[in-house]
Every structure is written in structure tokens, then in C-alpha cells.
The first five atom37 places (N, CA, C, CB, O) and aatype in JSON, in Angstrom:
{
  "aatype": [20, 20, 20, 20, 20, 20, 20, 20, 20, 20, 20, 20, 20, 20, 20, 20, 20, 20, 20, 20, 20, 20, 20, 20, 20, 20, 20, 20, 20, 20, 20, 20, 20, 20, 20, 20, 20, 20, 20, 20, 20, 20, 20, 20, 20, 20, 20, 20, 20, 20, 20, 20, 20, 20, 20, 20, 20, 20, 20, 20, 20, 20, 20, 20, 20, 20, 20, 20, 20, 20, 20, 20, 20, 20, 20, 20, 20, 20, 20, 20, 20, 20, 20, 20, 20, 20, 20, 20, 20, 20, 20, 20, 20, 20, 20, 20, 20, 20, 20, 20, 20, 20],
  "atom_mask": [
    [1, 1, 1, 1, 1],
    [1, 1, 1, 1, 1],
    [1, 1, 1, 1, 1],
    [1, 1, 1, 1, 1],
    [1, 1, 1, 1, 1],
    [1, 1, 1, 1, 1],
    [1, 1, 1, 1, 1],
    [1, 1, 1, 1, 1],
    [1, 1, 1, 1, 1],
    [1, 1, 1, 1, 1],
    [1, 1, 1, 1, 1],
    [1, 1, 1, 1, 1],
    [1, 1, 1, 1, 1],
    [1, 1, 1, 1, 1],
    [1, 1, 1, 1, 1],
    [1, 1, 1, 1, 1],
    [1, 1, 1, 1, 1],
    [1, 1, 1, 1, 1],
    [1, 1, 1, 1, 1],
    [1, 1, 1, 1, 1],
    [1, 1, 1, 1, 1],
    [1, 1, 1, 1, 1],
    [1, 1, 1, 1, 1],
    [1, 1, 1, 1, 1],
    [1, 1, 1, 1, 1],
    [1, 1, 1, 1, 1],
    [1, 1, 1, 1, 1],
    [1, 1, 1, 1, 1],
    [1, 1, 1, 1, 1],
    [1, 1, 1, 1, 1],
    [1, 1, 1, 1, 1],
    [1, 1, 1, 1, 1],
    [1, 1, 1, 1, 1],
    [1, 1, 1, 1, 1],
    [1, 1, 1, 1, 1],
    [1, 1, 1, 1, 1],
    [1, 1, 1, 1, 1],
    [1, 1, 1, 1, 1],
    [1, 1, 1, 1, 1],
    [1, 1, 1, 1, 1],
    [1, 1, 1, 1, 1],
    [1, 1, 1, 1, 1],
    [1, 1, 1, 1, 1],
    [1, 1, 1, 1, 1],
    [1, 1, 1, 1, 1],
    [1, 1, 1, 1, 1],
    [1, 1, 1, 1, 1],
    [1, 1, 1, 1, 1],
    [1, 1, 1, 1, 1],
    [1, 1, 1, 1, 1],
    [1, 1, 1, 1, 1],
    [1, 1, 1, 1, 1],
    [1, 1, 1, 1, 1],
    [1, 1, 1, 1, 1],
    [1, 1, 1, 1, 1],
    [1, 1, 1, 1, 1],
    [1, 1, 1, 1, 1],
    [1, 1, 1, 1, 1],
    [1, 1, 1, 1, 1],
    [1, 1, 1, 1, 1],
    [1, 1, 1, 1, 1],
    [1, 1, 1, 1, 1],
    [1, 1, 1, 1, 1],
    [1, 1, 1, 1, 1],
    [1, 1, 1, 1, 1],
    [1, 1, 1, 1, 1],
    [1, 1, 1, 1, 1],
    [1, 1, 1, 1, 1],
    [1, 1, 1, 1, 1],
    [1, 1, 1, 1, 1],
    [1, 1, 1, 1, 1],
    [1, 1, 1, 1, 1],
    [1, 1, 1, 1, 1],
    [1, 1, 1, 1, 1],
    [1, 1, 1, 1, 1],
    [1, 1, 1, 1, 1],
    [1, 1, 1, 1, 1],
    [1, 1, 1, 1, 1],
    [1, 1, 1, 1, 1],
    [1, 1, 1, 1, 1],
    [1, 1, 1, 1, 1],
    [1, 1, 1, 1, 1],
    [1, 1, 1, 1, 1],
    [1, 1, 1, 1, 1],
    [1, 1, 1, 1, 1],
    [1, 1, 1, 1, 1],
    [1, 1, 1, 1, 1],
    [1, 1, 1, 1, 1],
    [1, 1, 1, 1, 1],
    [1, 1, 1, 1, 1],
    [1, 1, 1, 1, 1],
    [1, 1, 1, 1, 1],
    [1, 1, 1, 1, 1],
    [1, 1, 1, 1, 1],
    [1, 1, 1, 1, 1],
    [1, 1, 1, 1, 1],
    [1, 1, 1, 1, 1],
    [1, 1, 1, 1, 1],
    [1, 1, 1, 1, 1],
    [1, 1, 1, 1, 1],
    [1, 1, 1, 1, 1],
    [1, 1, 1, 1, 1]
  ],
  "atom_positions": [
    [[33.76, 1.83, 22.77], [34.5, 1.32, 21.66], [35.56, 2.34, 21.26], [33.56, 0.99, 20.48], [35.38, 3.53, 21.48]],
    [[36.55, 1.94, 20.74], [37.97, 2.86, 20.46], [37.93, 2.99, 18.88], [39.63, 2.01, 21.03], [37.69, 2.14, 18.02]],
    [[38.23, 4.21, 18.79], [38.36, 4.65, 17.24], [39.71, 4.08, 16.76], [38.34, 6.39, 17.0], [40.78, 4.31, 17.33]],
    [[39.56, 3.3, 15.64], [40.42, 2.57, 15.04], [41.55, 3.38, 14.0], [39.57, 1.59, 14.38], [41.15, 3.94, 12.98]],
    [[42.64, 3.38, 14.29], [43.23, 4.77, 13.13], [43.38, 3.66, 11.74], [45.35, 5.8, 13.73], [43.16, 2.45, 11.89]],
    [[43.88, 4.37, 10.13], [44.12, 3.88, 9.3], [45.32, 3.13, 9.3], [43.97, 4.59, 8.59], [45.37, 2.26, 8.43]],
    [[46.37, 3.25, 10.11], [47.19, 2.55, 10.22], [47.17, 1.1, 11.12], [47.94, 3.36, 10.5], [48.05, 0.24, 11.14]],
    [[46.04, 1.1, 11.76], [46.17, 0.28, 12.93], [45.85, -1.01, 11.73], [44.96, 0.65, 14.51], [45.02, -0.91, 10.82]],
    [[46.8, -2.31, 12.02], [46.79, -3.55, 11.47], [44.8, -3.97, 11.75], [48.2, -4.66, 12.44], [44.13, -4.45, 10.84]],
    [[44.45, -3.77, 12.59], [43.18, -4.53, 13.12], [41.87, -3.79, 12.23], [43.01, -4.3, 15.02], [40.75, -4.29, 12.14]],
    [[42.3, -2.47, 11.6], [41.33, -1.56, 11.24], [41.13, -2.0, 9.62], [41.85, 0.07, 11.55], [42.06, -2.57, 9.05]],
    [[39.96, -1.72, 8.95], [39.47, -2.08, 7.58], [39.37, -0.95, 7.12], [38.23, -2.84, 7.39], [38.52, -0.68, 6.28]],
    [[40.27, -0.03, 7.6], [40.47, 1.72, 6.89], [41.5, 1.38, 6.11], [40.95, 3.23, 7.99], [42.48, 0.71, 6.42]],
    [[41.14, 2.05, 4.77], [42.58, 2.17, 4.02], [43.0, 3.34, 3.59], [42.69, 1.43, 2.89], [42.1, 3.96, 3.01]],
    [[44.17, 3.98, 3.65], [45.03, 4.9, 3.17], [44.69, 5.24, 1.97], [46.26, 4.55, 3.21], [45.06, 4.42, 1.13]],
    [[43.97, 6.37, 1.46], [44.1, 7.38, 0.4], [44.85, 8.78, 0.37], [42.93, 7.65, 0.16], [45.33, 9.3, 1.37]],
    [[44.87, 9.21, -0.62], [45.69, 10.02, -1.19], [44.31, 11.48, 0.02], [45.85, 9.82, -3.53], [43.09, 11.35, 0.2]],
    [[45.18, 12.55, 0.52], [44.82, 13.41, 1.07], [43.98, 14.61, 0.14], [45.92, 13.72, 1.72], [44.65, 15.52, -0.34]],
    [[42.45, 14.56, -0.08], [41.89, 15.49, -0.56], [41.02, 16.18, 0.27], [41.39, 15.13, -1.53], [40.81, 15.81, 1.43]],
    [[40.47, 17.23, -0.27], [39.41, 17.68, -0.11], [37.58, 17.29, -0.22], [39.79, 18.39, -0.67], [37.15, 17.06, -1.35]],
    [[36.84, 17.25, 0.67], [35.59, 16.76, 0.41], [35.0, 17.78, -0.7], [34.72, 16.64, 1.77], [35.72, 18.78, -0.68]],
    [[34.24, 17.88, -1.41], [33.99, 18.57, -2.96], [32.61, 19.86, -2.16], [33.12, 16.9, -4.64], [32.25, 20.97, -2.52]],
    [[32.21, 19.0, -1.03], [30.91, 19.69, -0.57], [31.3, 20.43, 0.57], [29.71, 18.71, -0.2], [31.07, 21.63, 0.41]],
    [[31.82, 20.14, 1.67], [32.11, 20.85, 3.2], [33.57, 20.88, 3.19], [31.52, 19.93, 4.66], [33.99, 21.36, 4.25]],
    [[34.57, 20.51, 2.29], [35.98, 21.28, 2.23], [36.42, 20.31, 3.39], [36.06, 23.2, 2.57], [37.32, 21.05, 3.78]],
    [[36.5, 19.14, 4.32], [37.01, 18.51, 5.14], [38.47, 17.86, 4.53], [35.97, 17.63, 5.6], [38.65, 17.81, 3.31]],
    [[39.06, 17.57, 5.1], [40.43, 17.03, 4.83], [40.21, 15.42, 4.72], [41.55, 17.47, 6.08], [40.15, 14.81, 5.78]],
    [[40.05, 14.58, 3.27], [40.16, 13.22, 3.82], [40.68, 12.69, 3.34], [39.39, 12.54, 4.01], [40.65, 12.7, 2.1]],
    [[41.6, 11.76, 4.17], [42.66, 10.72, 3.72], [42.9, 9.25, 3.66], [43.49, 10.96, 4.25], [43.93, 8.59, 3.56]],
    [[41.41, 8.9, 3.77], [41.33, 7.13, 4.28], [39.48, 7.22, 4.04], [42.07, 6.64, 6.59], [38.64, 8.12, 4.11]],
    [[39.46, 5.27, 3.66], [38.16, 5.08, 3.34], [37.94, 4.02, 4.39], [37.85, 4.7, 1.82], [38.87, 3.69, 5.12]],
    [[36.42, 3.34, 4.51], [36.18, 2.4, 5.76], [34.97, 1.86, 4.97], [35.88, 3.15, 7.49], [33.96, 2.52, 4.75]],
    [[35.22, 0.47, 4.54], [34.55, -0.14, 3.64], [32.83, -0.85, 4.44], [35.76, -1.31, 3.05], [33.03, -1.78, 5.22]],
    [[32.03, -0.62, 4.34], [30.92, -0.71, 5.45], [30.51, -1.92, 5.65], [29.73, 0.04, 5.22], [29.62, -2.18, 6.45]],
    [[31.24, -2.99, 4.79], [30.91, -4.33, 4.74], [31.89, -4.84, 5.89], [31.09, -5.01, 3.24], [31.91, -5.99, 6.31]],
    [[32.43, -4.12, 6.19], [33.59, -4.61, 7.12], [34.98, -5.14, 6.8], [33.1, -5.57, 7.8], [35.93, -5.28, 7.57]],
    [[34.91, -5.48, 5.22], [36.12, -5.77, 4.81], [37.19, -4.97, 4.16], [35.93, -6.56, 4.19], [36.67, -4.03, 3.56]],
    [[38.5, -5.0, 4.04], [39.46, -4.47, 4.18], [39.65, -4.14, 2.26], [40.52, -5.43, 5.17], [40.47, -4.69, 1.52]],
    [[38.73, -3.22, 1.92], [39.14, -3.02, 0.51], [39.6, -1.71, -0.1], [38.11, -3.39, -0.22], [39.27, -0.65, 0.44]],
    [[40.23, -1.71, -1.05], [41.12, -0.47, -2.14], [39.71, 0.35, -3.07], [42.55, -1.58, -3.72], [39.12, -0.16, -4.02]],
    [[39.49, 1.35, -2.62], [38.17, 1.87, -3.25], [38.88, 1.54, -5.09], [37.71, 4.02, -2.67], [39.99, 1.09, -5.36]],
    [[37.97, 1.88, -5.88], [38.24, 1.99, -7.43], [37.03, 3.24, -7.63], [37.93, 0.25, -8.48], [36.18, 3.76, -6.91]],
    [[37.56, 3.42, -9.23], [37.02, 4.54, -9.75], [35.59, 4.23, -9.97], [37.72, 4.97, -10.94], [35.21, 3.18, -10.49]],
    [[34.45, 5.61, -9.36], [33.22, 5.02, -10.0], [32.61, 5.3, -8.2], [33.37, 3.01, -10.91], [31.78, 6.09, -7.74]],
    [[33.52, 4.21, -7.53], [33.23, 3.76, -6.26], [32.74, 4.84, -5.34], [34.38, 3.13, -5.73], [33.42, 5.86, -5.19]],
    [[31.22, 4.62, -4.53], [30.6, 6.06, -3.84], [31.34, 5.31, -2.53], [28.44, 6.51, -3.8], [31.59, 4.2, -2.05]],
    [[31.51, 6.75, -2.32], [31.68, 6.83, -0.46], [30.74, 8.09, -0.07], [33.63, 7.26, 0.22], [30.14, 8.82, -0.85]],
    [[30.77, 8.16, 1.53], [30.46, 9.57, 2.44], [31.16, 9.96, 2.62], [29.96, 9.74, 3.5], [32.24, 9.36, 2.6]],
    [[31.07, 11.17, 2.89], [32.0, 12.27, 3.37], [32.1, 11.78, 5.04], [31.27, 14.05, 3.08], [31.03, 11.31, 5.45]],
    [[32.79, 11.8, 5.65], [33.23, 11.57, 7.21], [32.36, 12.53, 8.53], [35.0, 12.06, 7.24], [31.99, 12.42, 9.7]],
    [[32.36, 13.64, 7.23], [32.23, 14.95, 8.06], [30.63, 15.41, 8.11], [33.21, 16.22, 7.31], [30.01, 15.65, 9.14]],
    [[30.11, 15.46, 6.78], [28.96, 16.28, 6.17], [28.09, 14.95, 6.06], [29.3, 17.23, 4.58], [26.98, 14.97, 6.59]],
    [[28.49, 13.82, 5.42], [27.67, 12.81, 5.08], [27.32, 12.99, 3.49], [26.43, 12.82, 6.04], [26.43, 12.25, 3.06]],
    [[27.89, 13.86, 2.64], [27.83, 14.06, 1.2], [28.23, 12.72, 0.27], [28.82, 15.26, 0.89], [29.26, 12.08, 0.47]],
    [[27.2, 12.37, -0.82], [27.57, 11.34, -1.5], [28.94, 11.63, -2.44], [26.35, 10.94, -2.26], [28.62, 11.94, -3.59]],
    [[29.84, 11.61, -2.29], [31.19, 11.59, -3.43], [31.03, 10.37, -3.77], [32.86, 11.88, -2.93], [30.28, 9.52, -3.29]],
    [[32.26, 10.26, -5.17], [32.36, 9.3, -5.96], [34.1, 9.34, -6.19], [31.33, 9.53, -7.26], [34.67, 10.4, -6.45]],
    [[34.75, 8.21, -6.08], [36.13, 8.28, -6.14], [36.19, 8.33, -7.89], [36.94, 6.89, -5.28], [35.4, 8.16, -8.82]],
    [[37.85, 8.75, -7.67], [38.24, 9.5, -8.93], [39.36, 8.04, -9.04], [38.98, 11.51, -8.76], [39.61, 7.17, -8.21]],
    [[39.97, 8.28, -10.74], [41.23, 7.19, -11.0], [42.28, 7.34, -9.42], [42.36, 7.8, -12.78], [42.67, 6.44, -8.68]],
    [[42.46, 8.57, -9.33], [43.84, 8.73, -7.84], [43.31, 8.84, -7.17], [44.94, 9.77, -7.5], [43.37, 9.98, -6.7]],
    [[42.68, 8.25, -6.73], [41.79, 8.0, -4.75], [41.26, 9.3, -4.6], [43.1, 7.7, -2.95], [40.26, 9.22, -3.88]],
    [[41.44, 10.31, -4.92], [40.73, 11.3, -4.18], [38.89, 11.15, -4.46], [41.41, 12.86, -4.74], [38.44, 10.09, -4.89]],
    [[38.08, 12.2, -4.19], [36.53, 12.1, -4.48], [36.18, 13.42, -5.54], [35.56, 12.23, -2.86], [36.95, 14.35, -5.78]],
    [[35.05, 13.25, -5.99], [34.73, 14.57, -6.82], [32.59, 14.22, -6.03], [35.27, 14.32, -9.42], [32.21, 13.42, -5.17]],
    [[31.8, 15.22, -6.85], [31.12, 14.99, -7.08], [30.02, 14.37, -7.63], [31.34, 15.27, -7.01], [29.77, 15.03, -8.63]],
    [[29.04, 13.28, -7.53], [28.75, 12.53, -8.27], [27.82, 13.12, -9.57], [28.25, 11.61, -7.47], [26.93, 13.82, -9.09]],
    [[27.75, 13.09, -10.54], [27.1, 13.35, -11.85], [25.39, 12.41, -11.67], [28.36, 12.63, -13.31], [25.07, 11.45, -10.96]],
    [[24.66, 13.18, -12.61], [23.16, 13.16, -12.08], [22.8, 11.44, -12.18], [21.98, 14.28, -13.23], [22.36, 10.8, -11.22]],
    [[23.06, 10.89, -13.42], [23.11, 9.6, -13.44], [23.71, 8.32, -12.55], [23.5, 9.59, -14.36], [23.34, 7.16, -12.4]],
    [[24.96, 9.22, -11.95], [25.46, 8.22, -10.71], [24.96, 8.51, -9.34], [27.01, 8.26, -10.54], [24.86, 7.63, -8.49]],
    [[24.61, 9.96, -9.11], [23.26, 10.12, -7.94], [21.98, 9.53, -7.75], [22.77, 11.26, -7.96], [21.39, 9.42, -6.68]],
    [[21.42, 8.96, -9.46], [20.21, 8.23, -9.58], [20.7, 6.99, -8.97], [19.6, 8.08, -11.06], [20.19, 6.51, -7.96]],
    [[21.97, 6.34, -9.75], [22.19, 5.15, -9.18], [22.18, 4.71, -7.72], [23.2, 4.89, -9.58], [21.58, 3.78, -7.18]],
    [[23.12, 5.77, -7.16], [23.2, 6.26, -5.57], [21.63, 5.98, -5.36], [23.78, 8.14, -5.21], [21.41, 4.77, -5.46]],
    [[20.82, 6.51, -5.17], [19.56, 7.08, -4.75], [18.85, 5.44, -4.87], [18.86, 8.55, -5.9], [18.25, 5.17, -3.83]],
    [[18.82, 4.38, -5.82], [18.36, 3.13, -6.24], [18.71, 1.7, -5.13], [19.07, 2.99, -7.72], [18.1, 0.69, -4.8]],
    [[20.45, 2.48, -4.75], [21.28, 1.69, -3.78], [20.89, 1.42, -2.63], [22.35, 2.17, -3.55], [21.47, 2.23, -1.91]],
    [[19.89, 0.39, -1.64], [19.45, 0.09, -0.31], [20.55, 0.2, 0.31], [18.79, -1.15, -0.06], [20.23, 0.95, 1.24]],
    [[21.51, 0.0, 0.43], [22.98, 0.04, 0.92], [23.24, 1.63, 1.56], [24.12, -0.32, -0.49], [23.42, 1.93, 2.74]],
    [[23.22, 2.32, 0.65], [24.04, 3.62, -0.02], [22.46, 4.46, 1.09], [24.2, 3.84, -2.6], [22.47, 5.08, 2.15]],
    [[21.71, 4.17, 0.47], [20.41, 4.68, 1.12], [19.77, 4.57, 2.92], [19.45, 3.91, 0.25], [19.04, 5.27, 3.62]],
    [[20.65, 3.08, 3.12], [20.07, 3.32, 4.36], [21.83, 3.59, 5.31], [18.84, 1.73, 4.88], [21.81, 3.38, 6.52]],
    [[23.29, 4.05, 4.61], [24.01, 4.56, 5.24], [23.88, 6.18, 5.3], [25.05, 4.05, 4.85], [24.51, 6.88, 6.09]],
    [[22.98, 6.63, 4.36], [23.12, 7.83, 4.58], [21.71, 8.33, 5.61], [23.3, 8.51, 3.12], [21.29, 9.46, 5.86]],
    [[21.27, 7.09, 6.02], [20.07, 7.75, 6.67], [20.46, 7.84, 8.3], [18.59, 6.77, 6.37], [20.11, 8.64, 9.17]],
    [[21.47, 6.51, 8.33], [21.98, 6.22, 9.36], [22.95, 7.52, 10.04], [22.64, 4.99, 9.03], [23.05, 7.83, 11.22]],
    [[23.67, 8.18, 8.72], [24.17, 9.54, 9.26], [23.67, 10.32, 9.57], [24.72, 10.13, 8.77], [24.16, 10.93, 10.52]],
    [[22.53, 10.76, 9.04], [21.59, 11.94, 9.24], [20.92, 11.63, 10.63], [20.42, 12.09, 7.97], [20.32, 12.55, 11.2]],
    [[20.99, 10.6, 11.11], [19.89, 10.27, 12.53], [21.22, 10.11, 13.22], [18.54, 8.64, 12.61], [20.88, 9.53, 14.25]],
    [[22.68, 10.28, 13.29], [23.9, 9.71, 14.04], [24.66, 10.56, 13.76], [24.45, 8.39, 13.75], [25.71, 9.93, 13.84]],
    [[25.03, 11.9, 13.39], [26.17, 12.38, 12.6], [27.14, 11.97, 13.55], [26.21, 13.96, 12.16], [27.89, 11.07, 13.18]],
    [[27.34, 12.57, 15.06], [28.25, 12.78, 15.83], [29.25, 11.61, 16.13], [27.66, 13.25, 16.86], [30.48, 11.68, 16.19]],
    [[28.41, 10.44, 16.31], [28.72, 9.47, 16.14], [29.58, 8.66, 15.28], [28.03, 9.29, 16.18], [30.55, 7.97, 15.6]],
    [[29.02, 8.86, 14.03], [29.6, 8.76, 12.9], [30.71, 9.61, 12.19], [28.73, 8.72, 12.29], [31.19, 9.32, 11.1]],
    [[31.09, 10.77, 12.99], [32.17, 11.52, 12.51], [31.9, 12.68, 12.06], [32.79, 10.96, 11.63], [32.88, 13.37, 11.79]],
    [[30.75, 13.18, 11.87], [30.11, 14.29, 11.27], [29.6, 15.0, 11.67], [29.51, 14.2, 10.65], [29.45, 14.59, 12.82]],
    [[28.86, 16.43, 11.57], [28.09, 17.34, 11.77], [26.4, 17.01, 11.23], [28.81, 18.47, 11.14], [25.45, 17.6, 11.75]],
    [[26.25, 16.1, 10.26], [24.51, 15.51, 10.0], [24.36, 16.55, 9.24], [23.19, 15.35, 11.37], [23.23, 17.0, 9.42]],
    [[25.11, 17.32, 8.27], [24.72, 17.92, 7.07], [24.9, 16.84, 5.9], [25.58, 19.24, 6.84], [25.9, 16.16, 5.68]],
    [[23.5, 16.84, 5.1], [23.97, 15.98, 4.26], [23.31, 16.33, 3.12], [23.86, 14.66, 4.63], [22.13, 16.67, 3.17]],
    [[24.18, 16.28, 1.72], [24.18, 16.81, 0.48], [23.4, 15.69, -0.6], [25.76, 17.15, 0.12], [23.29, 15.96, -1.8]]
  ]
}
């Protein structure tokens, strides 16, 4: 299978603003919505890190911060959220990462 870039019309990556991951310092500039569909993260909204597999939480300007203890509980409640991060930890390489996960 071929890695899909954020620009490619066919890909459900979308273009964010270029930050820093809050946990392993990776460079990231695009999100990949796991439902498969083509969506604009919002504030609040958890993603992984690409790299580490760290739970972030997007900010108002696309970038990520750290999630706060109450939105880690939420995280932690999420079957979704829970079985993508398990999926990294048993796949990092695969998945883009090193299988450190925060």
C-alpha cells in the first residue's frame, strides 16, 4: 500500500498549521481522521502523535498541546481512542512511529 501525502486529492489527511508534538518534539503538520473521513480537527479534538503515539488535544489554531487530567480521563473512557492507541503500541513502525507512548 502507498503512503498517501496531505495534499494528494484521494487522501483524508488534512493540512494543519506546522507544530511541535508537546511529548517527543516531532514536527506535525496534518491530521488523518480514523473514521476514514475527510475532516477539519476542532478545539478539544484528541489526536496521536504520528511519531510517539502520545495522546494530544488540538488547540483553537490547529496546533496540539497536552491533554489536562479530566480530558485524559475522558481519553482513557473512549473505546475508539483506546483501542487506537493500543493498535500503536503493538504497530508503531507501521503506523509512523517509534511505539513510545505517553
Amino acid at each position: 500500500m502507498r503512503k498517501r501525502r496531505v495534499d494528494d486529492p484521494t487522501s483524508n489527511a488534512v493540512r494543519l498549521p506546522t507544530c511541535g508534538c508537546p511529548y517527543c518534539g516531532a514536527t506535525l503538520s496534518g491530521a488523518t481522521e480514523v473514521t476514514g473521513k475527510r475532516v477539519q480537527p476542532k478545539a478539544g479534538d484528541f489526536t496521536l502523535c504520528a511519531y510517539c503515539g502520545a495522546l494530544c488535544v488540538f488547540k483553537e489554531n490547529g496546533t496540539v498541546r497536552r491533554p489536562v487530567r479530566s480530558e485524559q480521563r475522558e481519553a482513557d473512557r473512549d473505546p475508539l481512542l483506546v483501542r487506537a492507541r493500543q493498535a500503536f503500541a503493538r504497530h508503531p513502525l507501521e503506523l509512523g512511529g517509534k511505539g513510545r507512548l505517553h
